[in-house]
Backbone as CSV, one residue per row, in Angstrom:
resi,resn,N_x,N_y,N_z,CA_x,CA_y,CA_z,C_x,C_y,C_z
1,UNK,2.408,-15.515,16.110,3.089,-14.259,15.904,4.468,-14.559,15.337
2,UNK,4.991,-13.545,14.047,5.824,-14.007,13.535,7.469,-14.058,14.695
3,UNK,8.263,-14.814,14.377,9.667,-14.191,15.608,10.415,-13.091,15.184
4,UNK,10.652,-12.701,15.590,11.755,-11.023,15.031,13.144,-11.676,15.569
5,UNK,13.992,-12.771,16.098,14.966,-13.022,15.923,15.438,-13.919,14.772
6,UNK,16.291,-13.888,13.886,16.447,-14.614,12.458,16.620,-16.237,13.313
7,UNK,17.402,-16.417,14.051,17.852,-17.861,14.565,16.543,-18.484,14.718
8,UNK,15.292,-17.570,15.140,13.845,-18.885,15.925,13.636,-19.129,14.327
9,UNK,14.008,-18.587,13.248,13.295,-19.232,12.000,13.521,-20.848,11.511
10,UNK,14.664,-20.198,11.939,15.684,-21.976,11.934,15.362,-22.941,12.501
11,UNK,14.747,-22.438,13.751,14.707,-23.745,15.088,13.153,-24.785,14.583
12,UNK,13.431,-26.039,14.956,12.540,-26.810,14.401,11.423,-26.604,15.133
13,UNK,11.784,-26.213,16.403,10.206,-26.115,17.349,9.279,-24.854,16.859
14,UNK,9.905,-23.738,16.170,9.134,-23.074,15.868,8.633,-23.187,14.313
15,UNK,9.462,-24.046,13.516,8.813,-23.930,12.175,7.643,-25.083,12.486
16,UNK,7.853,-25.620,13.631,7.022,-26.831,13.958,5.048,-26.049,14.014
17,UNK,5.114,-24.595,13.958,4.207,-23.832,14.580,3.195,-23.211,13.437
18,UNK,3.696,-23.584,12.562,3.171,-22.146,11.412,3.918,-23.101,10.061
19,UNK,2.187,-23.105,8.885,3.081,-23.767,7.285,4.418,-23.712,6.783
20,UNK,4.908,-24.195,6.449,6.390,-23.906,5.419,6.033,-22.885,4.752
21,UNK,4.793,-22.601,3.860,4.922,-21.567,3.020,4.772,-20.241,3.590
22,UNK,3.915,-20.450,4.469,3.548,-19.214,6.025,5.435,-18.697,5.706
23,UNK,5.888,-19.716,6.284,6.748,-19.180,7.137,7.725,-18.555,6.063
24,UNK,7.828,-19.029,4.777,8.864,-18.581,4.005,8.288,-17.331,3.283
25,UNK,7.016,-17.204,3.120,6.174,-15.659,2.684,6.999,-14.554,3.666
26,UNK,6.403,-15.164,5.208,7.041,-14.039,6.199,8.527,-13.537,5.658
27,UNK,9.629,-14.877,5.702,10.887,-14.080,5.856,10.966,-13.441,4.448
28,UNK,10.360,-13.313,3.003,10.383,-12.775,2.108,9.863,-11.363,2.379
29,UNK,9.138,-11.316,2.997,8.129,-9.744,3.706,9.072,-9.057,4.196
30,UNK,9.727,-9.845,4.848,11.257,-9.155,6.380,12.117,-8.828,5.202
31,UNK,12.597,-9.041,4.374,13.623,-8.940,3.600,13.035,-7.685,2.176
32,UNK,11.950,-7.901,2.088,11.447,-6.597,1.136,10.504,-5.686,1.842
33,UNK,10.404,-5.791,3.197,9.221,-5.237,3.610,9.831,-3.478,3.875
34,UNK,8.874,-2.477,4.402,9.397,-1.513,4.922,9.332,-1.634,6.477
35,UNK,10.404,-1.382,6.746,10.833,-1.489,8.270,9.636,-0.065,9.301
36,UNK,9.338,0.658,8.913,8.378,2.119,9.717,7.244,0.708,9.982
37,UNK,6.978,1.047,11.260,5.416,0.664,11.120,4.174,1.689,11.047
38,UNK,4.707,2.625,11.451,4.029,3.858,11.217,4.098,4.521,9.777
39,UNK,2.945,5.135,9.884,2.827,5.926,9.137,4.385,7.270,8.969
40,UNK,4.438,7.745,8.250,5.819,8.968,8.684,4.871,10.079,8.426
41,UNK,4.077,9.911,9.292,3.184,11.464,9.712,3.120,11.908,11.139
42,UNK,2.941,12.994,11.429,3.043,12.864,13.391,1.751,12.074,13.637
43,UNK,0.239,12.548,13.108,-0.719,11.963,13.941,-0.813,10.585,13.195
44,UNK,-0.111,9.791,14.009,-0.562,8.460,13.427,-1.516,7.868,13.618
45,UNK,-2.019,8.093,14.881,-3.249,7.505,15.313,-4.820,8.137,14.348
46,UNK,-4.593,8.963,13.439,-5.378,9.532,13.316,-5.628,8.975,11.764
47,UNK,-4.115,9.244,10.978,-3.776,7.998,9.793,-4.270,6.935,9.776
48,UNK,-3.893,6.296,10.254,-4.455,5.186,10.465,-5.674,4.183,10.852
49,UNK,-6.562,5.526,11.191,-7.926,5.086,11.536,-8.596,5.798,10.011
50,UNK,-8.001,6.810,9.337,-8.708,6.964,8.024,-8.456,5.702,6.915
51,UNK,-7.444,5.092,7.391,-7.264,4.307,6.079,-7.625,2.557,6.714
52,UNK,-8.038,2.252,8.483,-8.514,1.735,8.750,-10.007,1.764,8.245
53,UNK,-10.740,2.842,8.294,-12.152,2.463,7.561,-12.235,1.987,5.887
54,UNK,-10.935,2.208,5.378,-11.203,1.587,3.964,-10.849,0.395,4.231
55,UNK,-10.397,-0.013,5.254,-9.628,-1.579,5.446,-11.170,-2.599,5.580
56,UNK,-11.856,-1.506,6.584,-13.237,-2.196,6.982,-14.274,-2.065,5.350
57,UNK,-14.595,-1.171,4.925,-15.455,-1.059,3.883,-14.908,-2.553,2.810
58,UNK,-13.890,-2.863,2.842,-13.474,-4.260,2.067,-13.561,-5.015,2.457
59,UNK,-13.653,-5.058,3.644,-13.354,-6.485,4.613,-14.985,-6.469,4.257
60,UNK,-16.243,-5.628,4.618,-17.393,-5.422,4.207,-17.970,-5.499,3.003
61,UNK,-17.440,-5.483,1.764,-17.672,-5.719,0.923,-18.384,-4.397,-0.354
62,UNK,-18.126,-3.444,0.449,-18.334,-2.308,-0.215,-17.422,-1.534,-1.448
63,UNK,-17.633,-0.315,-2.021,-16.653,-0.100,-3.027,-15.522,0.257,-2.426
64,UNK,-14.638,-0.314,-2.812,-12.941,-0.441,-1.819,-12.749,0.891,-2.864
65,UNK,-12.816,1.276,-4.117,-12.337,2.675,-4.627,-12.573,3.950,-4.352
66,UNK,-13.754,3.948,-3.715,-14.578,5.127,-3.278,-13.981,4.994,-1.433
67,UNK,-13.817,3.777,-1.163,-13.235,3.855,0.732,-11.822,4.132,0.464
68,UNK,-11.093,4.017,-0.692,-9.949,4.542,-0.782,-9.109,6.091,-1.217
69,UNK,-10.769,6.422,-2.165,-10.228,7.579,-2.201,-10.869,8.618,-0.948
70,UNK,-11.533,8.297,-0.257,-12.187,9.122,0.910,-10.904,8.888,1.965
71,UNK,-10.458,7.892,2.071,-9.061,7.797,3.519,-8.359,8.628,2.481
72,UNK,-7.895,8.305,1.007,-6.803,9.411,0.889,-6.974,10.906,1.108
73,UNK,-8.073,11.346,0.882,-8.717,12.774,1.266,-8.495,13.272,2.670
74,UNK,-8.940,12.478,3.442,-9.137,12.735,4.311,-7.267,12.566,5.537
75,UNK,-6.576,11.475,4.676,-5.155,11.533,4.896,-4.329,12.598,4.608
76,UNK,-4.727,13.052,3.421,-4.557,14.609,3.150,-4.498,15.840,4.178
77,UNK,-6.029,15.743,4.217,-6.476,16.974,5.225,-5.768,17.064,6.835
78,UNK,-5.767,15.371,7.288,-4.946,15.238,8.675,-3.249,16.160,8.507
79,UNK,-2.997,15.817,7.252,-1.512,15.774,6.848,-1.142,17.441,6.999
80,UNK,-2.261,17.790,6.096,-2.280,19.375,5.976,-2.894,20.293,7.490
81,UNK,-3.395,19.802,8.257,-3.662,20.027,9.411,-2.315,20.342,10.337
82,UNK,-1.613,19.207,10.087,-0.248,19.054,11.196,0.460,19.684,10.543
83,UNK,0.673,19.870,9.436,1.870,21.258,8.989,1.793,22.288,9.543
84,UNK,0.750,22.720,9.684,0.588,23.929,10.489,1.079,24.868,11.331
C-alpha cells in the first residue's frame, strides 16, 4: 500500500518494499492525480458500481465500448435521479 506521508518515500526501509519505478510512477500520480476519491455525486456507492461493471467487462474481455457507454447511461440516470 502506497504511504500518504511524503517523508516514508524517502526512508530506505520502505523504498526497500516496492520497484524504483513502482515507486516513482506513484509519487508522479500524487502530484498530478485528483485528490476526490469519490465520485462528486451524492450516490457514490451507486456510481461506482455502474462504472465498476465496465471495469469487470474488461478485466473479462468483453467490448469495453459498449460496457462504457452502458455505465455512462446509466451514470446519467443515477445522476438525474438525485437531482430530484
Amino acid at each position: 500500500m502506497p504511504a500518504a506521508r511524503g517523508s516514508s518515500w524517502e526512508n530506505e526501509e520502505f523504498q526497500a518494499t516496492a520497484p524504483a519505478d513502482w515507486i516513482e510512477a506513484s509519487q508522479v500520480s500524487f502530484e498530478r492525480g485528483q485528490p476526490d476519491w469519490n465520485p462528486p455525486v451524492i450516490p457514490v456507492a451507486e456510481v461506482r458500481d455502474a462504472y465498476g461493471q465496465a471495469i469487470v467487462a474488461a478485466l473479462e474481455g468483453r467490448d469495453i465500448a459498449a460496457a462504457l457507454q452502458r455505465a455512462a447511461t446509466e451514470v446519467d440516470q443515477i445522476v438525474e435521479r438525485s437531482q430530484r
